[in-house]
N, C-alpha and C positions, 0 to 999 in steps of 0.2 A: 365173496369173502376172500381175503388176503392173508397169510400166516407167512411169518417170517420163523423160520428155522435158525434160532444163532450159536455159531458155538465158539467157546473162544479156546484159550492155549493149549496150544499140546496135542488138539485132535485133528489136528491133519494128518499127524505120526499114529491114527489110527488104522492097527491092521499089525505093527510094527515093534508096538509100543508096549508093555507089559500086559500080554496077551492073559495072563491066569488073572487080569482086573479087569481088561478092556474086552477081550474079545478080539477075534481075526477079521472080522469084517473092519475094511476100511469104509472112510466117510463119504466115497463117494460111494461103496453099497448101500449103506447109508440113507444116504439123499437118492436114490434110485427107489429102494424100497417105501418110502415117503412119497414117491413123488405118483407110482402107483396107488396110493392107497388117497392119493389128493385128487389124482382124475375120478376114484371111483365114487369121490366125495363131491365131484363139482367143486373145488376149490382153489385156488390160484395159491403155487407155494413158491418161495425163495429161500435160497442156502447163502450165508454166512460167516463165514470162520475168520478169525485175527485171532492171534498172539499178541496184541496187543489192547490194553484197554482203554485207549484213550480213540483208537478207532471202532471196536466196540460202544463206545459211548455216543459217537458221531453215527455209527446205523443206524441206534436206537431214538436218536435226535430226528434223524431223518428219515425214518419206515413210514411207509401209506399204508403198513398192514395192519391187521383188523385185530392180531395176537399174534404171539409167542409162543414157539417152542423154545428152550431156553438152556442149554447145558453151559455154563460158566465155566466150568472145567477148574484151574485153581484159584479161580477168581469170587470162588464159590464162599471160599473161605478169609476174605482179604479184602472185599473191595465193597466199602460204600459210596464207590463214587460209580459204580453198577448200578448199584440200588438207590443212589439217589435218581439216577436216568429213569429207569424203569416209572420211579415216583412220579416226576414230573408227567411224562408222559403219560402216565395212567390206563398205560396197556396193559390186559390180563394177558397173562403165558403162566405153564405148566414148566416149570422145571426139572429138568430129567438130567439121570445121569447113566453112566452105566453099568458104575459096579454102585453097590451099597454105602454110602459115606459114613453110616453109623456101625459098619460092620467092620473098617477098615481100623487106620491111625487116631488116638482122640482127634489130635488138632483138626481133621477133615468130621469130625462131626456138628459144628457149626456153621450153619450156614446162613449167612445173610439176608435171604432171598425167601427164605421158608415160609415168612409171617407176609409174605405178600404178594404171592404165587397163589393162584387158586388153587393149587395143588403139587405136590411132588410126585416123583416117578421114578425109581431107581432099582437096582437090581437085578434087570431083566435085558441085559447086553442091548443091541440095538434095536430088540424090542421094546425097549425105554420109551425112545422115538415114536415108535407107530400106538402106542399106547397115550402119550402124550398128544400126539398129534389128533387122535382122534376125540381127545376130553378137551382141546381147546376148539376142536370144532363143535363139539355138544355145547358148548359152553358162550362161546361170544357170539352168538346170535341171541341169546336171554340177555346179554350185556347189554347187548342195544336197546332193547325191547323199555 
């Protein structure tokens, strides 16, 4: 099994970046702590970040992975030309973030992605990730089945 980790704006300046929402952990602790909890899984993973969504759209176009891990970051709230990809493709992912969307500003309590994500994940700083990461490996091998 394959899991694409994607994440898009703004969380490369994780670590940096409004710590009392995001947490000090940057993205490549991040992708470090994931990438242990993928060997202990048997599971092949890849890291992805853009600030951009039209490159973001192009990963999604072109993944050979099996699911998604998925933080949008402010694309969360703005982009269905995200969630058109996602459609197309008809990849399951777990959308994770890592502070609370619904706890934050209204406009960041909608989000795009929610009604078509097997699940959400938020709250829980970069344990987001390792929580998501492991409900999309519970999960897309019944997908297949």
């Amino acid at each position: 099994m394959k899991i694409l980790v994607l994440n898009g704006p703004n969380l490369n300046l994780l670590g940096i970046r409004e710590q009392h929402h995001y947490g000090a952990e940057t993205l490549q602790d991040i992708e470090a702590l994931l990438q242990s909890v993928s060997i202990a899984h048997d599971v092949d993973i890849d890291f992805k970040q853009s600030n951009h969504e039209g490159e973001l759209i192009d990963i999604i176009h072109k993944t050979d992975a099996n699911g998604l891990v998925f933080n949008p970051g402010g694309f969360t709230h703005t982009s269905i030309a995200l969630r058109d990809a996602l459609l197309a493709r008809q990849l399951p992912f777990v959308e994770v973030h890592l502070s609370n969307i619904y706890a934050r500003e209204s406009f960041r309590h909608h989000s795009f992605f929610r009604d078509i994500a097997i699940g959400q994940i938020m709250g829980f700083g970069a344990k987001s990730y390792e929580l998501g990461l492991l409900a999309i490996i519970s999960k897309v091998p019944s997908e297949r089945e």
